[in-house]
PyMOL Python script that loads the backbone (N, CA, C, O; Angstrom):
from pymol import cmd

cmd.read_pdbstr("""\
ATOM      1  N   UNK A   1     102.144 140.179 138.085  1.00  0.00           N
ATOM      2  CA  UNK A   1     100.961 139.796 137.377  1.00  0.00           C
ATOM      3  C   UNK A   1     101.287 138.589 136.496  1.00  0.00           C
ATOM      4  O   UNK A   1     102.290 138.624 135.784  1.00  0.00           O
ATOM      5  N   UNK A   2     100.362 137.366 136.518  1.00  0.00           N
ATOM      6  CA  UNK A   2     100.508 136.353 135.725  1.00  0.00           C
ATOM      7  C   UNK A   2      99.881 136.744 134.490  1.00  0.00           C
ATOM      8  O   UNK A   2      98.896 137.461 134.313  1.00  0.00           O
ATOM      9  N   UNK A   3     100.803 136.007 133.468  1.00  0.00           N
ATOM     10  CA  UNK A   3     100.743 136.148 132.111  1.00  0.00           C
ATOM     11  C   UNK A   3      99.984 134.547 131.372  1.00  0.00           C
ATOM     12  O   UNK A   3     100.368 133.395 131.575  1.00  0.00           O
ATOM     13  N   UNK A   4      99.010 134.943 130.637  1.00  0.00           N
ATOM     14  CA  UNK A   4      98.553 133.543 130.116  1.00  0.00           C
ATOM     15  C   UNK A   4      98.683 133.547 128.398  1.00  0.00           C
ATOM     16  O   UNK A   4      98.613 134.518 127.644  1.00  0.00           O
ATOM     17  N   UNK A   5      98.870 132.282 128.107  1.00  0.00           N
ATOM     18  CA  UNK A   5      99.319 131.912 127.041  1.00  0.00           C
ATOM     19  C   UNK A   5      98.185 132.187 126.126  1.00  0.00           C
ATOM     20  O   UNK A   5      97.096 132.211 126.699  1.00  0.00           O
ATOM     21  N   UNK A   6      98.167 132.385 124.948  1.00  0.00           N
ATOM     22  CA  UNK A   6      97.209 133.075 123.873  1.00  0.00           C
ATOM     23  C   UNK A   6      97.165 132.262 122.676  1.00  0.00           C
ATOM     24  O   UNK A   6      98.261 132.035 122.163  1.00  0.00           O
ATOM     25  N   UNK A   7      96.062 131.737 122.078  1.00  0.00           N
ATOM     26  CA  UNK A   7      96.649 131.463 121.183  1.00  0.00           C
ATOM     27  C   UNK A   7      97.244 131.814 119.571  1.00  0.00           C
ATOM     28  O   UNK A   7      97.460 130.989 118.683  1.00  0.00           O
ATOM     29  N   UNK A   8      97.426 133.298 119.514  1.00  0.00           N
ATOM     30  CA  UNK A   8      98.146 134.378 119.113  1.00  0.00           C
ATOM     31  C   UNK A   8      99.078 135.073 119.569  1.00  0.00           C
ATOM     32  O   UNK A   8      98.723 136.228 119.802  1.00  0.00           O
ATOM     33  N   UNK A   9     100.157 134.845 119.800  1.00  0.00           N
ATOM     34  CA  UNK A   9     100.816 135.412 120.658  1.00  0.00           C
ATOM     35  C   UNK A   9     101.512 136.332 119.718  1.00  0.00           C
ATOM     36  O   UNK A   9     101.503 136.277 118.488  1.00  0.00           O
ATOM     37  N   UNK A  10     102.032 137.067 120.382  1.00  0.00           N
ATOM     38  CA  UNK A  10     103.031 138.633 119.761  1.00  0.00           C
ATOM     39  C   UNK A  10     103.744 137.674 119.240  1.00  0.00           C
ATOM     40  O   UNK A  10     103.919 136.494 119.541  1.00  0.00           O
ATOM     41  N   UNK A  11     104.179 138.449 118.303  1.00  0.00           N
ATOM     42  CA  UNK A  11     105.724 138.687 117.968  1.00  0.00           C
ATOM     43  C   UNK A  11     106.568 139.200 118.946  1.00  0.00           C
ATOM     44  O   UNK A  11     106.309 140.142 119.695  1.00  0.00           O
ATOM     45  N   UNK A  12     108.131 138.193 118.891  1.00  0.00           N
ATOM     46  CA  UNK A  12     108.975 138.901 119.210  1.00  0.00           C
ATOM     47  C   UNK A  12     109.495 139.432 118.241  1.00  0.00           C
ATOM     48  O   UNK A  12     109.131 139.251 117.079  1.00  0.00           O
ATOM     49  N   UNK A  13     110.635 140.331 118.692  1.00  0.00           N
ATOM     50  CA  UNK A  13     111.710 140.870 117.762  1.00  0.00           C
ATOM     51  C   UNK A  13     112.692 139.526 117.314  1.00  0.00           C
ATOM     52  O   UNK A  13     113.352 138.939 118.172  1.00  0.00           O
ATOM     53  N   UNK A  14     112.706 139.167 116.066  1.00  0.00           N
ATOM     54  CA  UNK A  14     113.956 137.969 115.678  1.00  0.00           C
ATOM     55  C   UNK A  14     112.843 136.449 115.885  1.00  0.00           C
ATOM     56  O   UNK A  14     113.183 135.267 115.932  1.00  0.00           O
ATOM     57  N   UNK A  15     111.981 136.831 115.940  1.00  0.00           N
ATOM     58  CA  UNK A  15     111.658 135.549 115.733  1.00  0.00           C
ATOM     59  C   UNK A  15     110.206 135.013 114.570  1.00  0.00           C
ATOM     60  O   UNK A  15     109.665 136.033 114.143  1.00  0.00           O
ATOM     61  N   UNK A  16     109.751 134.145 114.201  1.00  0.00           N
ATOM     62  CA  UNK A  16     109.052 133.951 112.911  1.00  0.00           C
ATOM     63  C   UNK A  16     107.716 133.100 114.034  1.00  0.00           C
ATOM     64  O   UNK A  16     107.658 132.168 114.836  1.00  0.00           O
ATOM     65  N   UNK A  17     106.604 134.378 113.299  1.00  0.00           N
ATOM     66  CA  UNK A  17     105.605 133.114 114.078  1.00  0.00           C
ATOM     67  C   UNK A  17     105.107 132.248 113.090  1.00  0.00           C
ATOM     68  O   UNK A  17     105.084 132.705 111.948  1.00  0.00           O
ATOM     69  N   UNK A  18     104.650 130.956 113.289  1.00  0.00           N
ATOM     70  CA  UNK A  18     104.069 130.056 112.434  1.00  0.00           C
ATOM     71  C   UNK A  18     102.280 129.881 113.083  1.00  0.00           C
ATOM     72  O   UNK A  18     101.863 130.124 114.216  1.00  0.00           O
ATOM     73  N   UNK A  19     101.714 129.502 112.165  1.00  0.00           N
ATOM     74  CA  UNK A  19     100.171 128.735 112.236  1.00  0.00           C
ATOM     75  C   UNK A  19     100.200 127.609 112.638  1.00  0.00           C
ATOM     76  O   UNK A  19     100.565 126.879 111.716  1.00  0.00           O
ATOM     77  N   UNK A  20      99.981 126.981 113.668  1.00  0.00           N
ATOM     78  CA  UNK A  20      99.992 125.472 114.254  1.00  0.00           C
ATOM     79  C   UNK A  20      99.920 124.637 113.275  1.00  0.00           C
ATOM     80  O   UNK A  20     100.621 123.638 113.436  1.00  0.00           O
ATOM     81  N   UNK A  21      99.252 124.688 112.200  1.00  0.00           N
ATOM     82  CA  UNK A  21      99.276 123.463 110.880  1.00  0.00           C
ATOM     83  C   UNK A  21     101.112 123.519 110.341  1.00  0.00           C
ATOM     84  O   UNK A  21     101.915 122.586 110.316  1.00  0.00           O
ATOM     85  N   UNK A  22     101.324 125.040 109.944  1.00  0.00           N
ATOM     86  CA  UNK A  22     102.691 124.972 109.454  1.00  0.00           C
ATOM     87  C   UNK A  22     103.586 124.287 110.655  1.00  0.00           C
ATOM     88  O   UNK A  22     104.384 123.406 110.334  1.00  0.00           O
ATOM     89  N   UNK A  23     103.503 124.553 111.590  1.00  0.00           N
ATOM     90  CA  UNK A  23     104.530 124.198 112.493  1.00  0.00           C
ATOM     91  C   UNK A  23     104.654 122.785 112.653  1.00  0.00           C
ATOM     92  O   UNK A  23     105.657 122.084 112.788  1.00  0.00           O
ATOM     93  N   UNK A  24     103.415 122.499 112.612  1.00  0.00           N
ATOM     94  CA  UNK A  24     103.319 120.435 112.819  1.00  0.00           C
ATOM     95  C   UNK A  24     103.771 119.639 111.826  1.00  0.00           C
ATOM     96  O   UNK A  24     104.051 118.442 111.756  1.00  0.00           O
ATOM     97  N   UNK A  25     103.786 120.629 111.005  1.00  0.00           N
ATOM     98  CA  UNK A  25     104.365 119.812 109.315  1.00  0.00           C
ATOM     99  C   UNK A  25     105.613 119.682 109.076  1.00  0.00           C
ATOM    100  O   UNK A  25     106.235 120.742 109.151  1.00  0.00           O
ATOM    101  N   UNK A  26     106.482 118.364 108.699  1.00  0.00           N
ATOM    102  CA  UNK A  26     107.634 118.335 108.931  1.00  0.00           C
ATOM    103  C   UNK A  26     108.425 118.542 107.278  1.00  0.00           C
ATOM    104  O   UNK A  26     107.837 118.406 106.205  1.00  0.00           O
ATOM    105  N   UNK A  27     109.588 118.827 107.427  1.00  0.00           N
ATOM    106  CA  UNK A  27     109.825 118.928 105.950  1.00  0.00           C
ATOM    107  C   UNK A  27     110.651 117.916 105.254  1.00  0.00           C
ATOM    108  O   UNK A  27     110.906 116.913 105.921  1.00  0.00           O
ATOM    109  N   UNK A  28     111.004 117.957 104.351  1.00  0.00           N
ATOM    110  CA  UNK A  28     111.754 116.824 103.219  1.00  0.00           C
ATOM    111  C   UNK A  28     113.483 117.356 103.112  1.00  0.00           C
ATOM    112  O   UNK A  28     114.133 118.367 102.847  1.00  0.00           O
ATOM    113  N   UNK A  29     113.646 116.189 103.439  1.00  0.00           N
ATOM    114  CA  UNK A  29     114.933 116.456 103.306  1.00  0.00           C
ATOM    115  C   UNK A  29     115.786 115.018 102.972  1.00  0.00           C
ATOM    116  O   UNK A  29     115.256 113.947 103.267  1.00  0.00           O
ATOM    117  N   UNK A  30     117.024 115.048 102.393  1.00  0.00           N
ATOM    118  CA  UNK A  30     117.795 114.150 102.498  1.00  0.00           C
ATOM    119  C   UNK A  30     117.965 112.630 102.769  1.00  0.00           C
ATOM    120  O   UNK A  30     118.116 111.535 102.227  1.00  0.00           O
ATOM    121  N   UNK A  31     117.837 113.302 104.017  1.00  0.00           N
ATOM    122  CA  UNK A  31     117.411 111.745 105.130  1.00  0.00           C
ATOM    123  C   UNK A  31     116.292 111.043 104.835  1.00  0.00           C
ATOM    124  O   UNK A  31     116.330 109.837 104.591  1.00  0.00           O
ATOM    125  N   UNK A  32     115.148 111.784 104.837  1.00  0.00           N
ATOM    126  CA  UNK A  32     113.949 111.438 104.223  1.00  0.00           C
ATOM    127  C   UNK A  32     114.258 110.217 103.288  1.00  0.00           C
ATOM    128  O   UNK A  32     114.182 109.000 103.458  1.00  0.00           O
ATOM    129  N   UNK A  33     114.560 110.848 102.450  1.00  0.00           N
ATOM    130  CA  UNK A  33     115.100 109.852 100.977  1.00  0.00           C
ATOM    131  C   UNK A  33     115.549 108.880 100.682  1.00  0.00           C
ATOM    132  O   UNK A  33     115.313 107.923  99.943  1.00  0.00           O
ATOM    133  N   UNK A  34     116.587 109.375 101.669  1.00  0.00           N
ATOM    134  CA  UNK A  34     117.664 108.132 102.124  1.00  0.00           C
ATOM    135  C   UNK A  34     117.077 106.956 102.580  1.00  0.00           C
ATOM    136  O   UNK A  34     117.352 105.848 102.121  1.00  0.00           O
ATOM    137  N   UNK A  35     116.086 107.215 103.681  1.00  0.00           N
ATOM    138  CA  UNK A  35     115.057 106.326 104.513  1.00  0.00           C
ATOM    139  C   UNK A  35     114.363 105.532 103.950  1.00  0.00           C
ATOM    140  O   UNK A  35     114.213 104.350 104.259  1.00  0.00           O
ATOM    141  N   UNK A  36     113.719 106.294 102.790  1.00  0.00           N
ATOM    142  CA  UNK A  36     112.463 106.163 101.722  1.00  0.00           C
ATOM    143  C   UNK A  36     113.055 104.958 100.600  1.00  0.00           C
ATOM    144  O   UNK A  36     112.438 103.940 100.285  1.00  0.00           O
ATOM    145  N   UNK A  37     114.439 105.377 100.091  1.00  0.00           N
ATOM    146  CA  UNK A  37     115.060 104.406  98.780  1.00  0.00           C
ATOM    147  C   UNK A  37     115.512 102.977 100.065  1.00  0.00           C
ATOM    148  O   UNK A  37     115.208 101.784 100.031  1.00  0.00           O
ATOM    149  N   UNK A  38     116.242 103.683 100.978  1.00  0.00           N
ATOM    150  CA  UNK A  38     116.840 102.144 101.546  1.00  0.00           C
ATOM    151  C   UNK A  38     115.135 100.762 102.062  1.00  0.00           C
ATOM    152  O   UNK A  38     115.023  99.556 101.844  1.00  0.00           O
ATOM    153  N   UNK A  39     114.347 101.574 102.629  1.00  0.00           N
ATOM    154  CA  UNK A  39     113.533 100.457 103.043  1.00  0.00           C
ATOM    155  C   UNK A  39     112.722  99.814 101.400  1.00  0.00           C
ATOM    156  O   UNK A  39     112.341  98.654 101.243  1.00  0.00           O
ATOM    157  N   UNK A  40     112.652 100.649 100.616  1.00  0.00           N
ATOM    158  CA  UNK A  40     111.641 100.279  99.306  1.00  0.00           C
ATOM    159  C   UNK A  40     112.968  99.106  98.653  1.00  0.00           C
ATOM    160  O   UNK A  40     112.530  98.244  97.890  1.00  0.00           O
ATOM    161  N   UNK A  41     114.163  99.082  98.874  1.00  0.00           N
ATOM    162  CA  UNK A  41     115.318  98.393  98.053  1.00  0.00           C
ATOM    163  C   UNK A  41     115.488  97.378  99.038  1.00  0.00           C
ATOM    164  O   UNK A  41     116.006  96.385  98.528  1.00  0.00           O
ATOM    165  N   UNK A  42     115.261  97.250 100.200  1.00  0.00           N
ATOM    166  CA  UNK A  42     114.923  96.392 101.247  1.00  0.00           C
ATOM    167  C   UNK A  42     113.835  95.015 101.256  1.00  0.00           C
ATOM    168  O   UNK A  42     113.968  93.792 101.254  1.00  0.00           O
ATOM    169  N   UNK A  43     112.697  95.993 101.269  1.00  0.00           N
ATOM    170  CA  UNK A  43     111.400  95.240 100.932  1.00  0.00           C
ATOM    171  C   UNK A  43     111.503  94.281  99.409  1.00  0.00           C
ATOM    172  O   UNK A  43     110.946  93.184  99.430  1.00  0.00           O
ATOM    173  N   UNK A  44     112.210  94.716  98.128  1.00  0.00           N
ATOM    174  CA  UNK A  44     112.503  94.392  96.986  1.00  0.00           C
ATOM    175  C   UNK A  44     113.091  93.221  96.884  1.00  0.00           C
ATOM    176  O   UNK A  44     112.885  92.421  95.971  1.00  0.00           O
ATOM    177  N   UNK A  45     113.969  93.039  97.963  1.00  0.00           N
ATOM    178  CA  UNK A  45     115.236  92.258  98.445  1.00  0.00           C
ATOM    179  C   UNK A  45     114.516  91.106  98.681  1.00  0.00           C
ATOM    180  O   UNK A  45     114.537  90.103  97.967  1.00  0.00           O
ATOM    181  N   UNK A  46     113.636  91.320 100.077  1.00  0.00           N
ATOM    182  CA  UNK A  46     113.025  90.311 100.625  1.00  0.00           C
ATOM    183  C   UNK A  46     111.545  89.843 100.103  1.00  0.00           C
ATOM    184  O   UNK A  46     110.647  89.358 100.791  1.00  0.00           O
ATOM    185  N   UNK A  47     111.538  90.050  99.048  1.00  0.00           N
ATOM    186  CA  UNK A  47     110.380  89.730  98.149  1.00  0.00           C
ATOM    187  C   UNK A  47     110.940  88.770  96.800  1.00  0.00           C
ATOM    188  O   UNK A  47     110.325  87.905  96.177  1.00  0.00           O
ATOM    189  N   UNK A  48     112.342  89.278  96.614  1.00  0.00           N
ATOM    190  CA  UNK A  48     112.375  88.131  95.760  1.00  0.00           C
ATOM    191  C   UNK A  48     113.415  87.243  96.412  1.00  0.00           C
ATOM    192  O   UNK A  48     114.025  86.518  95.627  1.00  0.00           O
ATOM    193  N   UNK A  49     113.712  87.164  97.589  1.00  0.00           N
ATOM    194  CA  UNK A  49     114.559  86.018  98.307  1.00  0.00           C
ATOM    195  C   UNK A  49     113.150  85.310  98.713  1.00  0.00           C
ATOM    196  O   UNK A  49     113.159  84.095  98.510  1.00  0.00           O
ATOM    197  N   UNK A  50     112.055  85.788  99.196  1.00  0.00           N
ATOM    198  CA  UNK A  50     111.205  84.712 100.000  1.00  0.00           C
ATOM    199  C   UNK A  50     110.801  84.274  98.288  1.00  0.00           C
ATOM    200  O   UNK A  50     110.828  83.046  98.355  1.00  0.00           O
ATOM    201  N   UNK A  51     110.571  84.507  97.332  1.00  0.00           N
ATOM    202  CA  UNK A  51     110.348  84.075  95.725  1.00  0.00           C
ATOM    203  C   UNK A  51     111.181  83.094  95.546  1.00  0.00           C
ATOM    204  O   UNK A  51     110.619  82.024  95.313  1.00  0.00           O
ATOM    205  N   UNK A  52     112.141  83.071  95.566  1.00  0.00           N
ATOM    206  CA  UNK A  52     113.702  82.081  95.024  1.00  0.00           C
ATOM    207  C   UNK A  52     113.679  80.982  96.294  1.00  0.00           C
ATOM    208  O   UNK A  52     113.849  79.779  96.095  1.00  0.00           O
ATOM    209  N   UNK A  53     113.460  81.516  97.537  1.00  0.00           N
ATOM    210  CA  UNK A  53     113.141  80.282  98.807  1.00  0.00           C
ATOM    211  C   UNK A  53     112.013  79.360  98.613  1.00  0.00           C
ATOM    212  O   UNK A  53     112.153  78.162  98.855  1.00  0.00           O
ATOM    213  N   UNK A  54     110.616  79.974  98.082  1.00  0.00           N
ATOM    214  CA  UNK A  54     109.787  78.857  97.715  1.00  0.00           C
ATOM    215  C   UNK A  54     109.559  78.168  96.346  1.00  0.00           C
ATOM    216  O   UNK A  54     108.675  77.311  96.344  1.00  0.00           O
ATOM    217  N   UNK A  55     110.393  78.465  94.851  1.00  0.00           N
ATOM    218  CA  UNK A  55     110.114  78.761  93.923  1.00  0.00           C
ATOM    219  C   UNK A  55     109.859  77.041  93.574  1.00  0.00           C
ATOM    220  O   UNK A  55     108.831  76.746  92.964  1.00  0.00           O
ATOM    221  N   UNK A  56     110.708  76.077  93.934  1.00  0.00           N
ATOM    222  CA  UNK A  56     110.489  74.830  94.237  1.00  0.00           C
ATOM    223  C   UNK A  56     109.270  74.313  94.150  1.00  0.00           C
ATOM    224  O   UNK A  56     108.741  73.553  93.340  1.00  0.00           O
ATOM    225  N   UNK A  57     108.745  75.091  95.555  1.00  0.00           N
ATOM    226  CA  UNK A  57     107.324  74.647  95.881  1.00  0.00           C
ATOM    227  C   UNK A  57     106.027  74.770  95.180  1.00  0.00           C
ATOM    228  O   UNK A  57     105.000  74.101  95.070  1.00  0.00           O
ATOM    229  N   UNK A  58     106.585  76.125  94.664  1.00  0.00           N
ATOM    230  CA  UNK A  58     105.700  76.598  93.577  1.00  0.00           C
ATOM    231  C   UNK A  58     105.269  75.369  92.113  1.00  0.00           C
ATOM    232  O   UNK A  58     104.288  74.898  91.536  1.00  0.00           O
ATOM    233  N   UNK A  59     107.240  75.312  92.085  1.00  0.00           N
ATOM    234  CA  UNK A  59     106.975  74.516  90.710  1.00  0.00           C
ATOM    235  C   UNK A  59     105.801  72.937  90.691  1.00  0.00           C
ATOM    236  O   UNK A  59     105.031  72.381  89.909  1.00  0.00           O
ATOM    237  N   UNK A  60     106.351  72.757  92.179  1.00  0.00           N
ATOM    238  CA  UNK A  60     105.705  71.152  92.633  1.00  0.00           C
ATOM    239  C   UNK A  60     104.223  71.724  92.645  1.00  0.00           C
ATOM    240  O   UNK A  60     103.457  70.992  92.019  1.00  0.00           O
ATOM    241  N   UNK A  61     103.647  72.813  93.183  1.00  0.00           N
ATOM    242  CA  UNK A  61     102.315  72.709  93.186  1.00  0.00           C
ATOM    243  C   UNK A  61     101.425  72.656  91.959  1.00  0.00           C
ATOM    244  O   UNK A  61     100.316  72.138  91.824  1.00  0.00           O
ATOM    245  N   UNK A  62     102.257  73.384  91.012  1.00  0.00           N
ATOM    246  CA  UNK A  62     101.547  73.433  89.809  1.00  0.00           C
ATOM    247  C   UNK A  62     101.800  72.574  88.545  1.00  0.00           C
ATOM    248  O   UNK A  62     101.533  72.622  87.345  1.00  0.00           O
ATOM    249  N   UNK A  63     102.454  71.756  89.424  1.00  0.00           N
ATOM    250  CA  UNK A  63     102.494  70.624  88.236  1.00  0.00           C
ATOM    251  C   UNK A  63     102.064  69.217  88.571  1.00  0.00           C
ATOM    252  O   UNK A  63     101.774  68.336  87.761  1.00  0.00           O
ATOM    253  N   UNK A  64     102.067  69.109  90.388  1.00  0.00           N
ATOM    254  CA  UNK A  64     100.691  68.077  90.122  1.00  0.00           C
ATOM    255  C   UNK A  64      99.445  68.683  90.284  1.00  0.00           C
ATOM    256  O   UNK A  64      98.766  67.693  90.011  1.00  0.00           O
ATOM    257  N   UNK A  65      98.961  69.202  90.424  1.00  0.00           N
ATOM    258  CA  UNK A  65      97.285  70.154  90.154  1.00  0.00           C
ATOM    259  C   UNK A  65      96.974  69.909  88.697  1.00  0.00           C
ATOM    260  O   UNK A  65      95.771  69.839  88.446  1.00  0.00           O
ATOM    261  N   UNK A  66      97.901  69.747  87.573  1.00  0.00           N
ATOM    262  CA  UNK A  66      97.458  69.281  86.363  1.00  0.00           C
ATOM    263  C   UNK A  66      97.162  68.047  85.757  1.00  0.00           C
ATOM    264  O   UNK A  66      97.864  67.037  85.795  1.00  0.00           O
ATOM    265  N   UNK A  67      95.821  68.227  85.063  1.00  0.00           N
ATOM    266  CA  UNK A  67      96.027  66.392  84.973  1.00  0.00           C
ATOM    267  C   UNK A  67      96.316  66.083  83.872  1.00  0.00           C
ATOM    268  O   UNK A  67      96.455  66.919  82.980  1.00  0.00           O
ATOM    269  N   UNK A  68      96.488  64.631  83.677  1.00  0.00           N
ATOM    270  CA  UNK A  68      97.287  64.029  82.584  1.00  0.00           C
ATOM    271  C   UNK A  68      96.415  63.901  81.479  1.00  0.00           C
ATOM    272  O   UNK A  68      95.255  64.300  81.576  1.00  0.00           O
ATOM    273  N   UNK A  69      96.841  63.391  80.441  1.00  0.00           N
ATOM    274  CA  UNK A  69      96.079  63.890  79.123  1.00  0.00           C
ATOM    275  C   UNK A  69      94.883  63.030  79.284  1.00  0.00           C
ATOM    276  O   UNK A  69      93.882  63.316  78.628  1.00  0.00           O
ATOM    277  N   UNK A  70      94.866  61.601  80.401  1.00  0.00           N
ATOM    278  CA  UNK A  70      93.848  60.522  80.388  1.00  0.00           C
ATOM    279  C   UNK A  70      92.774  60.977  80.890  1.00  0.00           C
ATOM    280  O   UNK A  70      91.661  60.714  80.436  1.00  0.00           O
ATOM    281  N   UNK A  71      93.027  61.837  82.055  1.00  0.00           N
ATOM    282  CA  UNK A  71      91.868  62.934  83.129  1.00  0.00           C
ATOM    283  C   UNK A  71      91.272  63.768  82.414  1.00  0.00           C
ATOM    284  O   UNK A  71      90.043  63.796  82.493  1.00  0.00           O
ATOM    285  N   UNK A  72      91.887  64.592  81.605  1.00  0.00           N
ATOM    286  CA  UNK A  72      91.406  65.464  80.386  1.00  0.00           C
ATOM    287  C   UNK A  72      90.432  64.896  79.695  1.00  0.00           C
ATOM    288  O   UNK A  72      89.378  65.526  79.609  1.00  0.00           O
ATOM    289  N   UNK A  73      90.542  63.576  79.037  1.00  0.00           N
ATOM    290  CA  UNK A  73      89.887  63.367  78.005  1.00  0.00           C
ATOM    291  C   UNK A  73      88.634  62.566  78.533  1.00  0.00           C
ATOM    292  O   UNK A  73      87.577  62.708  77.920  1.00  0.00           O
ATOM    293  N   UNK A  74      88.688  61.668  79.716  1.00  0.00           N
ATOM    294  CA  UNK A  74      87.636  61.183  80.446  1.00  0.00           C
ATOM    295  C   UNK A  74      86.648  62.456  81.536  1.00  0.00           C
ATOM    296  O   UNK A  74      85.873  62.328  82.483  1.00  0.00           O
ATOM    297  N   UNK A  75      87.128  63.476  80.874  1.00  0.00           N
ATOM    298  CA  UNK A  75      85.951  64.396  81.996  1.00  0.00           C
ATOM    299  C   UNK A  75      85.162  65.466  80.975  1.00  0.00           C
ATOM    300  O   UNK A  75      85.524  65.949  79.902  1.00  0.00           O
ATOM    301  N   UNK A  76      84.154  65.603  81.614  1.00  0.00           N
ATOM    302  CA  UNK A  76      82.794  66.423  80.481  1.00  0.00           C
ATOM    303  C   UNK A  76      83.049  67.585  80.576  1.00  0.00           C
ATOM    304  O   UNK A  76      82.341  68.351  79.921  1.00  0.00           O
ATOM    305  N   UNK A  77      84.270  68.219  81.515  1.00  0.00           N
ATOM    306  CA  UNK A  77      83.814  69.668  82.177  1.00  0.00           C
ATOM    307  C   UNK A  77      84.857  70.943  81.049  1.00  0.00           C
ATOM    308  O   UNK A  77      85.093  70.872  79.843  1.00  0.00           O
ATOM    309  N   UNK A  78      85.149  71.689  81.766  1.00  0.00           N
ATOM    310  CA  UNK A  78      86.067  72.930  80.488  1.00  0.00           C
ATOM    311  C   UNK A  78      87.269  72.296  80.375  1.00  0.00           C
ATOM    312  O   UNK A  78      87.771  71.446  81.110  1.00  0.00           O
ATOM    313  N   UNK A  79      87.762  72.906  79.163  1.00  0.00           N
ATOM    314  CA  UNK A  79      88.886  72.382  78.673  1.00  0.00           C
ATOM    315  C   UNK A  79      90.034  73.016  79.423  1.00  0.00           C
ATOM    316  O   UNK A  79      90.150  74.238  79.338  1.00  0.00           O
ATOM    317  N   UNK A  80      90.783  72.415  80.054  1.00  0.00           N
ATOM    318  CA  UNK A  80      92.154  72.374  80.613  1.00  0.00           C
ATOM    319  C   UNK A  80      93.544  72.418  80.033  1.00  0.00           C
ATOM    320  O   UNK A  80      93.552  72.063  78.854  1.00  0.00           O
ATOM    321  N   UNK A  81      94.639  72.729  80.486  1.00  0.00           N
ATOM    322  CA  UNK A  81      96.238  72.224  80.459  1.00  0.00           C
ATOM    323  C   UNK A  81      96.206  70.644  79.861  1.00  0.00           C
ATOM    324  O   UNK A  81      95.318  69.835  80.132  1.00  0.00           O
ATOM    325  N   UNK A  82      96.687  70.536  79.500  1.00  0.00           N
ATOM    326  CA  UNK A  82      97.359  68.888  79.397  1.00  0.00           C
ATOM    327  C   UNK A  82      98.831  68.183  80.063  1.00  0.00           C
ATOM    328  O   UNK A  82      99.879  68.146  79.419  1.00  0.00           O
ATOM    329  N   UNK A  83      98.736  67.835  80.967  1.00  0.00           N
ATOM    330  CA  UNK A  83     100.538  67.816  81.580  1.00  0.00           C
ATOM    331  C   UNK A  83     100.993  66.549  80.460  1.00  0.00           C
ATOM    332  O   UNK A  83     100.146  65.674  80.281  1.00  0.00           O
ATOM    333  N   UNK A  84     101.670  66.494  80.074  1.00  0.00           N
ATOM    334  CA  UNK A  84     102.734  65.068  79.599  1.00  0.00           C
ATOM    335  C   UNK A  84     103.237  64.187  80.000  1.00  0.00           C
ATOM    336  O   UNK A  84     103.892  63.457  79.255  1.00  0.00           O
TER     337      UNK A  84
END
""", "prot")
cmd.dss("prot")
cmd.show_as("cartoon", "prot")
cmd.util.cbc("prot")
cmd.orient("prot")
């Protein structure tokens, strides 16, 4: 006689049944952590190397975008920076 799968099945002797939610759920451990600190100290890394790679560019953009005290004083609009 064929036997079909249930989705309750007995107990055996020696063994633990679980609820399909518990069973799918994985647990915390170690490794986890390990995984978790190395990629976040990773990402950290490469956030302030691509920072220090453009920091240059940065400086150049925002210092001609400012205008000189002559632009300032010949325009009607809000008051601005003054570069030197």
């Amino acid at each position: 006689m064929a036997t079909f799968p249930t989705r309750d099945p007995r107990p055996e002797s020696g063994h633990q049944v679980l609820e399909a939610t518990d069973a799918r759920q994985g647990r915390w451990g170690r490794h986890a952590l390990w995984i978790l600190i190395a990629s976040t100290t990773l990402a950290v890394i490469a956030l302030f190397a691509a920072w220090a790679f453009y920091s240059d560019a940065f400086t150049t953009v925002n210092e001609a975008g400012a205008p000189t005290a002559a632009e300032a004083a010949a325009t009607t609009g809000p008051v601005t920076d003054v570069r030197r």
